[in-house]
Legacy VTK file of the C-alpha trace (Angstrom):
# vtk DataFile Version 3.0
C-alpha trace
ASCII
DATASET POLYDATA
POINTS 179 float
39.117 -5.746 -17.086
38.471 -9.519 -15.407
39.603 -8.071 -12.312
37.670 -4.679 -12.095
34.578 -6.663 -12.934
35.192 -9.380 -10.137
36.236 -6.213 -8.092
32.574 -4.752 -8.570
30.834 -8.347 -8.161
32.872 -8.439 -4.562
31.370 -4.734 -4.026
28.166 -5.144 -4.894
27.863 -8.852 -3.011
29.120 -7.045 0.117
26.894 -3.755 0.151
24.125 -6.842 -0.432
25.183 -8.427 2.664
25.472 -5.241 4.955
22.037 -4.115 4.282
21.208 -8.163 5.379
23.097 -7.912 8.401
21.471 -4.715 9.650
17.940 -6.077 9.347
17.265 -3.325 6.697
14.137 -3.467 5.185
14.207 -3.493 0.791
10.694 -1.784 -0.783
10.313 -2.644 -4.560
9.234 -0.144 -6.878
5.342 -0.563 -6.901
5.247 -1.252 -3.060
4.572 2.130 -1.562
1.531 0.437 0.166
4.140 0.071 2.940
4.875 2.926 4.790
9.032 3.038 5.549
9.432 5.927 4.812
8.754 9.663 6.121
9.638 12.778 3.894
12.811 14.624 5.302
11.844 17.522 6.718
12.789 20.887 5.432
15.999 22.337 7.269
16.610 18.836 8.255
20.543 17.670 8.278
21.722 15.361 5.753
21.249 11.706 6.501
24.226 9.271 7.444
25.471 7.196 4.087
27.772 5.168 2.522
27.178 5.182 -1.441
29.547 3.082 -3.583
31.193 4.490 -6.339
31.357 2.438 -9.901
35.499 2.637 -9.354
34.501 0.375 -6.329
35.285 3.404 -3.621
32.748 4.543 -0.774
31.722 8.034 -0.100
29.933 8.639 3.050
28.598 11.778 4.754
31.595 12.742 6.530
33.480 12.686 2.906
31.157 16.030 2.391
33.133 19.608 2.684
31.537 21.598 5.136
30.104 24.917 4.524
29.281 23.765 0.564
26.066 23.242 -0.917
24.804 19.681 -1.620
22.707 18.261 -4.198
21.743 14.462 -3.675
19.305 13.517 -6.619
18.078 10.018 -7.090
17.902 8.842 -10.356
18.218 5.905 -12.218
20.788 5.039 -15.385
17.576 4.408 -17.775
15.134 6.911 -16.560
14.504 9.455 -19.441
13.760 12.233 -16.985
16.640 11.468 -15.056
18.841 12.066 -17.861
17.063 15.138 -18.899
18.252 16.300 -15.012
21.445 15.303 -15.519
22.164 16.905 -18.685
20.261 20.480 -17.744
23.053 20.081 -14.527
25.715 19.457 -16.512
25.171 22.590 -18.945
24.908 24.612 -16.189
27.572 23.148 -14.182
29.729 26.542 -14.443
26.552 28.267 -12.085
26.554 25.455 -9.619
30.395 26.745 -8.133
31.550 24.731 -5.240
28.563 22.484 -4.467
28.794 19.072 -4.427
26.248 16.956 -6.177
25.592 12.956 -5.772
23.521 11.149 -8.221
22.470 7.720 -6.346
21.076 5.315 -7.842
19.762 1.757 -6.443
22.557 -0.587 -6.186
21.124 -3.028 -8.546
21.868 -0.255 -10.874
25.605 -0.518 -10.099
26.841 -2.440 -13.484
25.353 0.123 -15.125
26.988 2.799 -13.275
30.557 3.567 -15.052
28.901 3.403 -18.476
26.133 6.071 -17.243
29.208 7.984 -16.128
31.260 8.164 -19.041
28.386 8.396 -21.672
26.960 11.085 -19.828
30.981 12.522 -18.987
30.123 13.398 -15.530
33.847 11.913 -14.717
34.874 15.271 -16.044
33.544 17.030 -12.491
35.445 16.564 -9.705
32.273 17.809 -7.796
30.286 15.092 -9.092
29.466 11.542 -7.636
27.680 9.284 -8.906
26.788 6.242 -6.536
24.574 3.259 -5.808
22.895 2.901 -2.642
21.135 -0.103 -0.748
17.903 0.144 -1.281
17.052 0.110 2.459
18.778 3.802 2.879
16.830 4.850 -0.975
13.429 3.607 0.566
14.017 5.019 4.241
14.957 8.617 3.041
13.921 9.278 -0.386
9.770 8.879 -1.612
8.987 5.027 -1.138
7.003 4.570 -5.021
10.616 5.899 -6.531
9.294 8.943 -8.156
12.588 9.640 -10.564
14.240 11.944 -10.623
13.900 13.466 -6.919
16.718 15.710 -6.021
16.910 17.343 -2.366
19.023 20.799 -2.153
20.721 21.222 0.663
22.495 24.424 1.500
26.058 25.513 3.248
24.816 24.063 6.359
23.707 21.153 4.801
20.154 21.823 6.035
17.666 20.459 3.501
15.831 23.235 1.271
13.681 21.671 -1.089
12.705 18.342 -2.670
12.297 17.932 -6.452
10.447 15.304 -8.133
9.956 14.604 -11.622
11.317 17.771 -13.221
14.253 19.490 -11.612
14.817 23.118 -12.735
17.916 24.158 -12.998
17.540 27.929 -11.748
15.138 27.074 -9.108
18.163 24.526 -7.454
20.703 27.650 -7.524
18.093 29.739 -5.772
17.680 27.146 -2.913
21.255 26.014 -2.709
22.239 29.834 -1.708
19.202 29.893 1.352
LINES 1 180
179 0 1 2 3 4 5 6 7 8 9 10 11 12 13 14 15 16 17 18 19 20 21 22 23 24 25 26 27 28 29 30 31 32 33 34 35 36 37 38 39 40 41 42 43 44 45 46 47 48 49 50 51 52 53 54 55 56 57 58 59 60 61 62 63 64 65 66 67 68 69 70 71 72 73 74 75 76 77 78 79 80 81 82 83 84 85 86 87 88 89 90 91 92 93 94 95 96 97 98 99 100 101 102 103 104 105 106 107 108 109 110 111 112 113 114 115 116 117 118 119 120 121 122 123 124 125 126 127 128 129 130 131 132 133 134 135 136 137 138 139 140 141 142 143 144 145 146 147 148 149 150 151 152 153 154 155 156 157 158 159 160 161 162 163 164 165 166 167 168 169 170 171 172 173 174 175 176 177 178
């Protein structure tokens, strides 16, 4: 347990320092005076990342299948809405068929990120990631104020569909995933 924990610390402490290293600008919640950020533009590709996992692995764009529908959502662990989404996926996971989905939170969100997992038993997809993310790459291609949850469909081609925010019906994701 010492050594996943130190494991994590290491992780998180070198995500930190990459996002340093590349000059990457961080936006705080309550900062969207600042204009980083432009909203990705429908039938636009998915954008380059590198999201760590809570069991300390990366999965990056090029991890993706090709020719399956994506679902990247942003959420956060404590957000009551967020969990709402996540639950209203998860009883309809059946529906959802080979599409991958990626929950990404901000990566000082990462502790919380294995017990979010297992409370919520999304480790029971294989389909299913859920990731932090610097909050350079959160800021950059998600809404800069952090509207939670926002989910962005992608289809097949992993050319974006529609953007969610708030609420996130189930049905309406299905319809979009299959355009």
């Amino acid at each position: 347990m010492f050594m996943k924990r130190m494991l994590n610390m290491l992780l998180v402490m070198a995500l930190s320092l990459s996002a340093f290293s590349q000059g990457a600008p961080r936006q705080v919640p309550g900062t969207e005076g600042t204009k980083t950020h432009d909203e990705a533009k429908i039938n636009s590709t998915i954008p380059a990342f590198q999201f760590a996992t809570a069991a300390g692995k990366f999965i990056t764009n090029a991890d993706l299948p090709a020719n399956k529908p994506v679902i990247l959502a942003l959420f956060s662990p404590t957000c009551d809405h967020c969990q709402r989404a996540v639950a209203a996926i998860k009883d309809k996971m059946n529906l959802f068929g080979d599409a991958v989905i990626i929950f990404v939170t901000s990566i000082s969100n990462f502790s919380e990120l294995e017990n979010f997992e297992k409370i919520s038993e999304l480790s029971l997809f294989t389909s299913i990631h859920v990731c932090a993310a610097q909050d350079a790459f959160i800021t950059k291609f998600f809404m800069p104020n952090w509207i939670l949850p926002q989910v962005m469909v992608y289809n097949k081609q992993q050319k974006l569909q529609k953007i969610f925010y708030e609420t996130v019906n189930t049905d309406s994701l299905l319809v979009y995933m299959k355009k």
